[in-house]
C-alpha positions in Angstrom: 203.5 -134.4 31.5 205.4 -133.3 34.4 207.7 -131.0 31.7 204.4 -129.3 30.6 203.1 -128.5 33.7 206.5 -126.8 34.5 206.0 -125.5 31.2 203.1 -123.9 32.0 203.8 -122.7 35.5 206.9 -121.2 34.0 204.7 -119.3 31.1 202.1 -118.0 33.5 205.0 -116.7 36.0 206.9 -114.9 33.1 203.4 -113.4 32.0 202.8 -112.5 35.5 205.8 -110.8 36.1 206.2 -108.8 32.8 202.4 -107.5 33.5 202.5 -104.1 35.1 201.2 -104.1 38.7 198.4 -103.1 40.3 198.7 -99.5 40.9 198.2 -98.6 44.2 196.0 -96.3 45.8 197.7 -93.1 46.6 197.9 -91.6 49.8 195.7 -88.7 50.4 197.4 -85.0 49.6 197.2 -83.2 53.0 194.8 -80.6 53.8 196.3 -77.1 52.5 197.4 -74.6 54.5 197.6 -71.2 54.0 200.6 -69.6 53.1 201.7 -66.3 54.3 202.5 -63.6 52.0 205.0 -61.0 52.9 205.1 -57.6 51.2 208.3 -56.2 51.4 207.3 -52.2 51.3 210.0 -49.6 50.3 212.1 -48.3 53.5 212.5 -45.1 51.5 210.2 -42.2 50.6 208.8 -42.2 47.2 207.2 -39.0 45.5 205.7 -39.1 42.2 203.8 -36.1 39.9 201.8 -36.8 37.3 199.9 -34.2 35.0 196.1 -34.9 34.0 193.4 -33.0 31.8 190.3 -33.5 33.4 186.6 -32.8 31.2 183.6 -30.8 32.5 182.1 -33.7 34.3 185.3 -34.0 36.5 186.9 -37.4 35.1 190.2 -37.4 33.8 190.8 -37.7 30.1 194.4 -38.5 29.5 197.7 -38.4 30.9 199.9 -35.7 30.2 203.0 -36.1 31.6 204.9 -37.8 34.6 207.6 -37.4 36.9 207.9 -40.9 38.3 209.9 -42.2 41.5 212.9 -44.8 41.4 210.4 -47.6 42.6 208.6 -48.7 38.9 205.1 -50.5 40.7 204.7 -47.3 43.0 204.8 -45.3 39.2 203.1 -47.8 37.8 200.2 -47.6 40.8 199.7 -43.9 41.0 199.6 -44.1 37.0 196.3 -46.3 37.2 195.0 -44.4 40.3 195.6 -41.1 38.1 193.7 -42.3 34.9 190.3 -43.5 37.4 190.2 -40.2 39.1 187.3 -37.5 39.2 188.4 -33.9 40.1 185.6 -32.1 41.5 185.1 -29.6 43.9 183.4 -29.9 47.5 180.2 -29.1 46.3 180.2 -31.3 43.0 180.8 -29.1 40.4 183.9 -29.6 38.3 186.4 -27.4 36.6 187.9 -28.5 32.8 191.4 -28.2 33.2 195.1 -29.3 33.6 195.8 -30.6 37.3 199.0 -32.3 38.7 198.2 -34.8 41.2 201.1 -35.7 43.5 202.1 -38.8 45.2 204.0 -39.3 48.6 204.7 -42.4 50.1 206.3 -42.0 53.6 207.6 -45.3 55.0 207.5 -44.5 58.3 203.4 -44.4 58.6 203.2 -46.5 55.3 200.7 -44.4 54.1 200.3 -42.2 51.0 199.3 -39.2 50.4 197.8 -37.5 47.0 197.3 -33.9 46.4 195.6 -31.8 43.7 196.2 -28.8 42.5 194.9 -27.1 39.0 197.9 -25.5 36.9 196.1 -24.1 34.2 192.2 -23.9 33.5 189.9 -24.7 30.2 191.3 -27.1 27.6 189.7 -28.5 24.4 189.3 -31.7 26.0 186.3 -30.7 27.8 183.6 -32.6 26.3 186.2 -36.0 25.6 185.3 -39.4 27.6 186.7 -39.8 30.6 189.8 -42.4 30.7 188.4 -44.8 32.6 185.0 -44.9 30.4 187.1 -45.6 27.6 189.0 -48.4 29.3 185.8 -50.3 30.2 184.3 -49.9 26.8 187.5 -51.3 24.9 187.1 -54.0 27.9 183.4 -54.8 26.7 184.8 -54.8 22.7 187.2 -57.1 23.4 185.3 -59.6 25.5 182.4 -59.4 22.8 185.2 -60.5 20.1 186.8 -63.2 22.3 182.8 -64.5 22.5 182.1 -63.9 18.6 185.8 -66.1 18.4 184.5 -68.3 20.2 181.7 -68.8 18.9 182.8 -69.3 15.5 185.6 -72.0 16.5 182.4 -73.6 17.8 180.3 -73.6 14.4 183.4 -74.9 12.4 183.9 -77.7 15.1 180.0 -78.5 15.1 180.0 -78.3 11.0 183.0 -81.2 10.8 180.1 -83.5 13.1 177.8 -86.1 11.2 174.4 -85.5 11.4 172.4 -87.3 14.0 171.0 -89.6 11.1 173.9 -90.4 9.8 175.3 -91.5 13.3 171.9 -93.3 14.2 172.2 -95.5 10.6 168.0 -93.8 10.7 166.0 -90.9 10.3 164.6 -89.4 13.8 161.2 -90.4 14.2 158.3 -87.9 13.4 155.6 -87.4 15.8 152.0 -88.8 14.8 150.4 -86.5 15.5 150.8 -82.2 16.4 150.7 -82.0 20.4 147.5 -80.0 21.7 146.7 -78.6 24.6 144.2 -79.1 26.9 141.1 -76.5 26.7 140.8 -74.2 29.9 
């Protein structure tokens, strides 16, 4: 008798001990604090040219040409800035034509400056969408596909699901009767 209990004491202890423990509450994460970011600007100056047709409402079509700096993201920046322009004049009129735009960064004042200036007038992209038009409207196109993709994954994941009567093991009740409403 006195074997057994030992027997058993000894069983429950091994059982005990090869079961995995409790797991213990964790401590709570601190509260986050905000990080500084530091933007390292260039120390040099940075000029950059770049060549644009602009249509009869003022917005600029397409990119010509470029004459970018050594610093890629400041070429890459007054790209972008370029292709979302309007050129118009004070009074709101525009002229179709080539323009260079020019970029200076000057890293004493860390500012930039951009100038305009038309090198030739007319063009034959006078009546063509303006750049940034077009970039929106691919935008909405692709955003409408990702939804229609989306939306499909979703029918062929729905279609592999059992019915609702097949889950229940019974059809869904009918009603008695058709619901009316209450006269006025």
């Amino acid at each position: 008798m006195v074997h057994l209990r030992i027997l058993y004491v000894t069983a429950i202890a091994a059982t005990l001990a090869s079961a995995p423990a409790a797991a213990a509450t964790p401590k709570p994460s601190p509260a986050p604090r905000p990080t500084t970011v530091t933007i390292h600007l260039p120390t040099v100056p940075l000029h950059t040219e770049v060549d644009v047709e602009v249509n009869k409402k003022g917005q600029v079509v397409r990119v010509k040409s470029t004459k970018p700096s050594k610093v890629q993201s400041f070429n890459f920046q007054t790209y972008g800035n370029a292709l979302q322009m309007w050129i118009r004049r004070p009074d709101g009129t525009a002229q179709v034509g080539l323009y260079r735009v020019t970029y200076d960064y000057n890293p004493k004042t860390q500012e930039i400056t951009r100038r305009v200036s038309l090198i030739s007038a007319g063009g034959s992209w006078a009546n063509d969408e303006g750049a940034a038009n077009v970039m929106v409207q691919m935008a909405k196109k692709q955003a409408a596909a990702a939804a229609e993709e989306e939306r499909k994954a979703e029918q062929q994941q729905n279609a592999k699901l059992p019915s609702l009567n097949e889950i229940r093991g019974v059809p869904t009740p009918k009603p008695t009767h058709a619901p009316t409403l209450p006269p006025r």
